[in-house]
Backbone as a ProteinNet text record, in pm:
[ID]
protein_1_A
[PRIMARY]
XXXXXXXXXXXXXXXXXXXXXXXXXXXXXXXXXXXXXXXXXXXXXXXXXXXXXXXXXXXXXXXXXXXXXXXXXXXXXXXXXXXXXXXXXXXXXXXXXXXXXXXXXXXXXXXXXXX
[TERTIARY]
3075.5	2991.5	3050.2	3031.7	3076.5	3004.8	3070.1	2989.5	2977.7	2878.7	2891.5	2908.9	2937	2921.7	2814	2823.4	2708.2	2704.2	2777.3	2814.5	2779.4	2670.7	2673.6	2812	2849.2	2953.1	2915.5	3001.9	2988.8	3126.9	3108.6	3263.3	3289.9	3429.8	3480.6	3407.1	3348.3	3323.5	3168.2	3121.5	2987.7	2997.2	3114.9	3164.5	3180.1	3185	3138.7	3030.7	2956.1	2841.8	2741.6	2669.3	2592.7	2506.7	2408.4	2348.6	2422.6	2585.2	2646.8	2648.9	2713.9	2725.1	2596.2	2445.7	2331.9	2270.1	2336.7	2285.1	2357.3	2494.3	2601.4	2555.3	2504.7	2464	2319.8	2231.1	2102.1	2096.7	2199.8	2234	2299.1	2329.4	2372.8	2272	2180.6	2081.7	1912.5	1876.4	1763.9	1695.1	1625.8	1544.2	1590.1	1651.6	1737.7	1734.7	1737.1	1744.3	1644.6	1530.2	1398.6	1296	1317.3	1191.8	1108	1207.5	1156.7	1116.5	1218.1	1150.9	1007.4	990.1	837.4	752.7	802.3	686.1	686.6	803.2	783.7	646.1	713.6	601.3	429.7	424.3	271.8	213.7	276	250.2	242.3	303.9	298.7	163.2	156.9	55.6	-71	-71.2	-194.4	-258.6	-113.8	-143.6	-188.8	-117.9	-145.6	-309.5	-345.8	-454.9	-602	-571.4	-643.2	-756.2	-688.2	-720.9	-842.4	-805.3	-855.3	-987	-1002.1	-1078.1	-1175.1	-1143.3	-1236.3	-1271	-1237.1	-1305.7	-1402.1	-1384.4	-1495.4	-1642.4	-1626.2	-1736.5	-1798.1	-1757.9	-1793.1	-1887.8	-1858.9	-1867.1	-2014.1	-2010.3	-2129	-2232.4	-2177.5	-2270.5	-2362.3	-2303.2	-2336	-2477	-2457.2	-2498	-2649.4	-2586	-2742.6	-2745.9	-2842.6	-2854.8	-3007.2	-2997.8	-3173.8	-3260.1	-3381.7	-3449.3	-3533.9	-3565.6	-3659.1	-3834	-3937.8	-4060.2	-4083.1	-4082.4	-4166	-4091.1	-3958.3	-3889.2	-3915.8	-3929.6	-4012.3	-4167.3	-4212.2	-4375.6	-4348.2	-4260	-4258.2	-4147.7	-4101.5	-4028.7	-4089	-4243.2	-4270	-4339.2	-4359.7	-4425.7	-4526.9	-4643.2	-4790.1	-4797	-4648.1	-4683.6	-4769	-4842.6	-4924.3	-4904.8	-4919.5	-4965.2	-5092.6	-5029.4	-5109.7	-5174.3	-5265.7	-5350.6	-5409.1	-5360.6	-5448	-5610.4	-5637.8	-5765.7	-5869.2	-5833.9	-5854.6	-5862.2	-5752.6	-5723	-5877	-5852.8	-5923.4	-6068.9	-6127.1	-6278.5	-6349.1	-6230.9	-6249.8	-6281.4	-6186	-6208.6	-6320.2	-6351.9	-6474.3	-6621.8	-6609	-6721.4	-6731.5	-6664.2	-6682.6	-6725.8	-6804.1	-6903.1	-6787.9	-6740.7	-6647.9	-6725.2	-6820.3	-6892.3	-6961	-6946.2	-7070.7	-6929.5	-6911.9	-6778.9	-6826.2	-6757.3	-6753.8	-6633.9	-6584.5	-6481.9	-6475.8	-6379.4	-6399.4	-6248.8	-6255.1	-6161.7	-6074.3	-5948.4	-5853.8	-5878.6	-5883.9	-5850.8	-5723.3	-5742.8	-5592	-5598.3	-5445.7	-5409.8	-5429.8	-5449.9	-5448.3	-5347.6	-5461.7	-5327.2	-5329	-5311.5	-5264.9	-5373.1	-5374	-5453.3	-5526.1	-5627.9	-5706.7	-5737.3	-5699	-5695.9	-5800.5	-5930.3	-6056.7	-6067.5	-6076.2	-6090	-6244.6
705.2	704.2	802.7	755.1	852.5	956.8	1073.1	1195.1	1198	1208.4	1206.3	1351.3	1379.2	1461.3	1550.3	1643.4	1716.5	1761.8	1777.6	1793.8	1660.4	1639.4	1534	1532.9	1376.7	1367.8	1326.2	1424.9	1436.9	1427.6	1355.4	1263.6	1387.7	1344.2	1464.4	1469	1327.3	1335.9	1441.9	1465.2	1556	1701.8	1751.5	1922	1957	1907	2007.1	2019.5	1951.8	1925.5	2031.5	2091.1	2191.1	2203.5	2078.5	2035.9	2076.4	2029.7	2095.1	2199	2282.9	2401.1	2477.8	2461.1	2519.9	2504.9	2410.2	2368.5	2448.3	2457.9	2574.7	2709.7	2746.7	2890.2	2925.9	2795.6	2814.3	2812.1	2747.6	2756.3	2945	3020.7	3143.8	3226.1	3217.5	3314.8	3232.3	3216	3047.5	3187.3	3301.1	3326.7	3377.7	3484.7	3486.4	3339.2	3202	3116.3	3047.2	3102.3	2972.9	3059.2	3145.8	3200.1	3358.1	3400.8	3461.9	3390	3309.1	3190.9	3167.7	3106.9	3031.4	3151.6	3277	3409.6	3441.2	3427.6	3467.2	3381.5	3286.8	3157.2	3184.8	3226.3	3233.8	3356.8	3455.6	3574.7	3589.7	3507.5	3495.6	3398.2	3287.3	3223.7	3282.2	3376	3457	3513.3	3614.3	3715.4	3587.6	3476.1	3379.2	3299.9	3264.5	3230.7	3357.8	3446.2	3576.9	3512.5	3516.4	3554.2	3416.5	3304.9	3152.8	3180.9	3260.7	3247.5	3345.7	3484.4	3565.1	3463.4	3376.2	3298.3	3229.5	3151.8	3096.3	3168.4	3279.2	3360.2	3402.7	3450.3	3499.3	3410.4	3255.4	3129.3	3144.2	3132.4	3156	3240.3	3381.1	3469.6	3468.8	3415.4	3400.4	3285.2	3206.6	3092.8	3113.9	3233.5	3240.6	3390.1	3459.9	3608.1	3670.1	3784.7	3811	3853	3760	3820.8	3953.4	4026.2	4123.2	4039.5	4139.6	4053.9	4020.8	4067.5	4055.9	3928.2	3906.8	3793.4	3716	3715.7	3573.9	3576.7	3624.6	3571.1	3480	3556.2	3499	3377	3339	3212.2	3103.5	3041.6	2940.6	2996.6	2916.8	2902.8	2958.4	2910.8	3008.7	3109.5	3185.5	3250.5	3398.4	3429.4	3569.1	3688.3	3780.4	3894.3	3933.3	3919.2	3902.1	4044.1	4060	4192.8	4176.6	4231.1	4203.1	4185.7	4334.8	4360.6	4225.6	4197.1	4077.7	3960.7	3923.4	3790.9	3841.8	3922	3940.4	3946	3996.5	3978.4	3850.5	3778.4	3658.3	3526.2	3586	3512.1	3571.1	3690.3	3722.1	3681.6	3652.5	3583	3431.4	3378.7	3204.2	3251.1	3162.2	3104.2	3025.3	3119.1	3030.5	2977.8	3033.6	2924.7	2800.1	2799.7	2646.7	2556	2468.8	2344.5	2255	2146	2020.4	1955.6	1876.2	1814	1669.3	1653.2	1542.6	1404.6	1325.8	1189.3	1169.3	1151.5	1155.1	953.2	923.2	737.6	718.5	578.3	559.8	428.5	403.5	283	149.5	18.7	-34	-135.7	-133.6	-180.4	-85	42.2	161.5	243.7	272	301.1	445.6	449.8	515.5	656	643.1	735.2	692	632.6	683.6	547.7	549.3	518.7	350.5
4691.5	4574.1	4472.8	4360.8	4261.2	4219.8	4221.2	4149.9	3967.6	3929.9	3741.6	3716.3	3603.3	3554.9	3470	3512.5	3474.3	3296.5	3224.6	3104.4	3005.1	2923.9	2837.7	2745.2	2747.1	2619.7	2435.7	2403.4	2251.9	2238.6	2104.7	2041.1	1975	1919.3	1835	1703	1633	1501.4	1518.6	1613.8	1640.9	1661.8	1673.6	1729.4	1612.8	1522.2	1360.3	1301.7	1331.4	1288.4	1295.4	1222.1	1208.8	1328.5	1346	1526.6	1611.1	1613.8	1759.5	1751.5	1634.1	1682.2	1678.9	1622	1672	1800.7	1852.4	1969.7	2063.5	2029.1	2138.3	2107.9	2006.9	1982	2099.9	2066.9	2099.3	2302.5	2350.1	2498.4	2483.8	2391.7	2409.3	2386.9	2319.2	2266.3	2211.1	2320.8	2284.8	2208.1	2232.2	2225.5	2059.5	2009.5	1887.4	1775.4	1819.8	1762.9	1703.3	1861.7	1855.5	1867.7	1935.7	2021.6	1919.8	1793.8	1684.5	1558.9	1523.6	1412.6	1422.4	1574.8	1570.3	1603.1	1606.7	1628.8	1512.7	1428.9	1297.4	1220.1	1280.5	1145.6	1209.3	1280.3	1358.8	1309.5	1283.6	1217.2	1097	1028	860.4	837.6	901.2	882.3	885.2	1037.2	1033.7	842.1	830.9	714	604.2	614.3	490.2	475.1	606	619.9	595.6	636.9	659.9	492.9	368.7	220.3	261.8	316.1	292.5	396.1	485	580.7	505.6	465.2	392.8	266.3	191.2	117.6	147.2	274.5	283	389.5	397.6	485.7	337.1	240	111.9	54.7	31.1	17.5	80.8	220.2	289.5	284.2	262.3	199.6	103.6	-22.3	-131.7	-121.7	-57.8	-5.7	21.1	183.4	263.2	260.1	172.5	180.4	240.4	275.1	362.7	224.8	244.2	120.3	175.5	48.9	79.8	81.9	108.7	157.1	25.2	-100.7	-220	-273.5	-265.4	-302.6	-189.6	-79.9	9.4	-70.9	-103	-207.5	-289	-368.9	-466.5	-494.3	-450.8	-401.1	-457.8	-435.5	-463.4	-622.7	-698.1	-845.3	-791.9	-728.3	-684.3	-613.6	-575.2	-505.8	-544.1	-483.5	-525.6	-421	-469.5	-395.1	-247.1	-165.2	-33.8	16.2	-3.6	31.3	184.3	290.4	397.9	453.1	380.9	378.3	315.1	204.5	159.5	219.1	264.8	401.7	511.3	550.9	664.6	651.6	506	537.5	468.6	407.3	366.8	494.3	602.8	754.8	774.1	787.6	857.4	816.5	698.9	571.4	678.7	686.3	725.8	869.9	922.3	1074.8	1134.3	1196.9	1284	1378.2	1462.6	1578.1	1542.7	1366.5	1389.9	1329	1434.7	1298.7	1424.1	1357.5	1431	1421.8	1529.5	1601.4	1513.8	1459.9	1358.7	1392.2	1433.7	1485	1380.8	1399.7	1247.2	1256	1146.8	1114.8	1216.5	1278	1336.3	1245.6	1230	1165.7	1276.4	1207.6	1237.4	1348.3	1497.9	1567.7	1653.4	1644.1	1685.5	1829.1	1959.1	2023.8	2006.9	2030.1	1939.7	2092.4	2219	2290.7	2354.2	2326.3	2422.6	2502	2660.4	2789.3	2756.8
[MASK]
+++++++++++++++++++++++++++++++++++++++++++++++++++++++++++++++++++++++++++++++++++++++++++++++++++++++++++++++++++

């Protein structure tokens, strides 16, 4: 059986060629050739992206900010000034023990719950 050779063949018109000889350099020093380029480009990208990423968190900020309580009041057109004391003896004024239990309309068609 025949043994092949371990060496791929390249014609002569290919041993000048910028490819061959990067390719003979890069079997001498892969890491020098390949292995800083693409650390280079990963590191620049970082610093390049960095500006694009703080844009859009800014973007966001601007967006959604914490209100203080007096600007949550006043938010809607009616909003007013909420006095607690107020709230509270205004509840205490109304009879909460006397109300009655009142059936909402069901639409038509629709089961109405009772057995």
């Amino acid at each position: 059986m025949a043994v092949f050779q371990n060496k791929k063949f390249r014609s002569a018109a290919d041993a000048n060629t910028f490819a061959a000889r990067y390719r003979a350099a890069m079997a001498k020093h892969p890491f020098l050739l390949f292995g800083l380029p693409f650390m280079s480009v990963i590191i620049a990208g970082s610093f390049v992206l960095t500006p694009a990423t703080a844009i859009r968190y800014e973007k966001h900020d601007r967006k959604v900010r914490q209100m203080t309580r007096d600007e949550e009041l006043g938010v809607g057109k009616s909003g007013r000034r909420v006095d607690m004391r107020e709230e509270y003896y205004k509840l205490a004024a109304k009879d909460l023990d006397d109300w009655e239990q009142k059936r909402v309309k069901r639409l038509a068609g629709e089961s109405d719950g009772v057995l």
